[in-house]
C-alpha positions as CSV (number, residue, x, y, z in Angstrom):
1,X,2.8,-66.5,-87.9
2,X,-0.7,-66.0,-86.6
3,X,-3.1,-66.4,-90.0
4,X,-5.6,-64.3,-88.1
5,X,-3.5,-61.4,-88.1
6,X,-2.8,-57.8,-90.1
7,X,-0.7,-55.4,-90.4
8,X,-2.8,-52.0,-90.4
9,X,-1.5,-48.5,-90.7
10,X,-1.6,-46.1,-87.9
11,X,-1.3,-42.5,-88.2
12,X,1.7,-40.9,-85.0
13,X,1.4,-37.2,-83.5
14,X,4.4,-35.2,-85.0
15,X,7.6,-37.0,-84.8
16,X,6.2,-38.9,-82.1
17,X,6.5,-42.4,-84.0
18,X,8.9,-43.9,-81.5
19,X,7.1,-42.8,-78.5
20,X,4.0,-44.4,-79.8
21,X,5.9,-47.4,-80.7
22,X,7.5,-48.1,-77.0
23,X,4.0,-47.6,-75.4
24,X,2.0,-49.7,-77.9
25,X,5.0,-52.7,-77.1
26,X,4.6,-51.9,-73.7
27,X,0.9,-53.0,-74.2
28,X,1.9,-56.1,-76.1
29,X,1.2,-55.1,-79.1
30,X,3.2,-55.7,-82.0
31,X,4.9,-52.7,-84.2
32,X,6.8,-51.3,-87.0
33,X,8.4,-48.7,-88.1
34,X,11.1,-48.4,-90.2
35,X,13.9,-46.0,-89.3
36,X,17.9,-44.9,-90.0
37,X,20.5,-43.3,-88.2
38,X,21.7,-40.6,-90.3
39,X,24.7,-38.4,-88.5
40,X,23.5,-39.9,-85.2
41,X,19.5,-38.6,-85.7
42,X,17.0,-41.2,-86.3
43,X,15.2,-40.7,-89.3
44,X,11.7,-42.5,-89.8
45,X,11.3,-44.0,-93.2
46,X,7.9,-43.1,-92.9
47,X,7.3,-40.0,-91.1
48,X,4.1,-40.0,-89.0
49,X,3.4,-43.7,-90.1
50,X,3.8,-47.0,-87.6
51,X,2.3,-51.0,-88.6
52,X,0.4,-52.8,-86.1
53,X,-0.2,-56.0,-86.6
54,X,-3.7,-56.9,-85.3
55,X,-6.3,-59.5,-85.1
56,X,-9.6,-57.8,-85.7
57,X,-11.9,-61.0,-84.2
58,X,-10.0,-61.8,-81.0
59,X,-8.1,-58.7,-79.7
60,X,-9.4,-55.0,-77.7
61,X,-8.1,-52.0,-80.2
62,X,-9.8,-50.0,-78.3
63,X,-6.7,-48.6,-76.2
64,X,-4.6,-48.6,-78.8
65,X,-6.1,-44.7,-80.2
66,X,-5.5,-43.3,-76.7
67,X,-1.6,-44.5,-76.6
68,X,0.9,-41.6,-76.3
69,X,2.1,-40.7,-78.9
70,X,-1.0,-42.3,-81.6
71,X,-3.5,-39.8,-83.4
72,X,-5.7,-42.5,-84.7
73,X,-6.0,-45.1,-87.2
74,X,-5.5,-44.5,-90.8
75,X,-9.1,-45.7,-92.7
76,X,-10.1,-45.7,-96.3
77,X,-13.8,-44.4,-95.6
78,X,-15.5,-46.9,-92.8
79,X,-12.6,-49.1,-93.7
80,X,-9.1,-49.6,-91.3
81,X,-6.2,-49.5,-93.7
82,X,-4.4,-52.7,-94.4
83,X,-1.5,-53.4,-95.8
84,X,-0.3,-57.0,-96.7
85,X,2.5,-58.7,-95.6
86,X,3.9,-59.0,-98.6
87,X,4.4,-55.4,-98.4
88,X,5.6,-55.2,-94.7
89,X,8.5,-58.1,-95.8
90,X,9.0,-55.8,-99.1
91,X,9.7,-52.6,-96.9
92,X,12.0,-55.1,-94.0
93,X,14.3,-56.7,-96.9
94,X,14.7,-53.0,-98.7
95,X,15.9,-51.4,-95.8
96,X,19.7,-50.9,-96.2
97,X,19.0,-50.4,-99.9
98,X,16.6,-47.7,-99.0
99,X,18.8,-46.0,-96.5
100,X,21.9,-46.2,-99.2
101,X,19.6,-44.1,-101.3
102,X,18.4,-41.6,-98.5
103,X,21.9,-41.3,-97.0
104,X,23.6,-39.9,-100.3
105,X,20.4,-38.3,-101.3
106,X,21.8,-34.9,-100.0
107,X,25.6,-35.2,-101.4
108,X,25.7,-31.9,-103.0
109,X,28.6,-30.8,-104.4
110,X,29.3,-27.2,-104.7
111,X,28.0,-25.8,-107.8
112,X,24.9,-28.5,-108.4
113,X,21.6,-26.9,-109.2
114,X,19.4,-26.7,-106.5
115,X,15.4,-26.5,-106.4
116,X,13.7,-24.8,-103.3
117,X,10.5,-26.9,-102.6
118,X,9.2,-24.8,-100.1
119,X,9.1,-21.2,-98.4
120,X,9.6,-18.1,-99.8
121,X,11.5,-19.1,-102.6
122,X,9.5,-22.1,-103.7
123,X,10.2,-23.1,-107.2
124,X,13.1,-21.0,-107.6
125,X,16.4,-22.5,-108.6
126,X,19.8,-21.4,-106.9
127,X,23.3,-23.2,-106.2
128,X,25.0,-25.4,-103.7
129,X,27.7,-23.6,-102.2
130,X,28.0,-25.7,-98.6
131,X,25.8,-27.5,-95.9
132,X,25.9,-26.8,-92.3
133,X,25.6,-29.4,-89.3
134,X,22.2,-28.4,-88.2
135,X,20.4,-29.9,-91.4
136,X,20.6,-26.7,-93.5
137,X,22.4,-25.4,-96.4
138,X,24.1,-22.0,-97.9
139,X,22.8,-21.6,-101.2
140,X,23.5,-18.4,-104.0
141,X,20.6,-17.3,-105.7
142,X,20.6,-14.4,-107.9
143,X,18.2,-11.7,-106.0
144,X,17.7,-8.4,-107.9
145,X,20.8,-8.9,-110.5
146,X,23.4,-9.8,-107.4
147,X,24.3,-13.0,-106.4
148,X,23.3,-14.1,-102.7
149,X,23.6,-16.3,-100.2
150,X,20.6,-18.0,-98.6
151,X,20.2,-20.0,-95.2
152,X,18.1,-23.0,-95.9
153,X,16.6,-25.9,-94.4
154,X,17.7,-29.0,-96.4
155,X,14.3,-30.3,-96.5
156,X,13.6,-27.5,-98.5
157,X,15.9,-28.6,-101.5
158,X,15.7,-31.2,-104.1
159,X,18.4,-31.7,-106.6
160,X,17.5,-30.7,-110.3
């Protein structure tokens, strides 16, 4: 392992992490960015988010920002963000425990209490009655004293 190296954190358009990875590799640079398959769809562990590891005496960043697919370094004021390797090896040896977790995350049965994170109905409770295949989920709520279903994007949901 080179001693003069980092890992940094950069910061991916939307959901444009592995398009961003392939051309920064393609460059010779090296990359990570940890990622499931979950019903066949890759899910990034850390949406937005890719690791370079860099040497900031001996090697040109300057094409890295203008790689498809990057927005820019994350920094902490004039400071690039670093992460140790400690951390890097923490995340690489936690993966499959990680994606254990994420994978039955979303096991609703129906009747569990559900809480709507976001949209219209934000902080409301309502219940699981089914999910679909295209990532969303038919929930009742009670809407003016009746009992209704709701279309929902999973994302949405958090179990209470």
């Amino acid at each position: 392992m080179d001693l003069m190296k980092k890992w940094y954190l950069l910061k991916a358009k939307p959901r444009q992490e592995q398009i961003a990875v392939t051309n920064l590799e393609i460059q010779g640079f090296k990359t990570f960015c940890p990622f499931f398959l979950i019903k066949k769809k890759r899910v990034v562990l850390f949406p937005g988010y890719i690791f370079i590891h860099l040497d900031n005496k001996n090697e040109n960043w300057s094409p890295i920002r203008s790689t498809r697919g990057v927005l820019n370094f994350v920094r902490f004021g004039l400071n690039f963000a670093q992460v140790p390797d400690n951390v890097i090896e923490y995340i690489k040896k936690n993966q499959q425990t990680t994606y254990e977790k994420l994978k039955n995350l979303n096991k609703f049965k129906p009747g569990d209490k559900i809480l709507i994170t976001e949209g219209v109905f934000k902080s409301c409770t309502a219940i699981f009655k089914s999910s679909r295949a295209d990532d969303r989920f038919i929930l009742l709520m009670n809407i003016l004293g009746q009992e209704q279903s709701i279309n929902i994007n999973k994302d949405y949901t958090m179990a209470l």
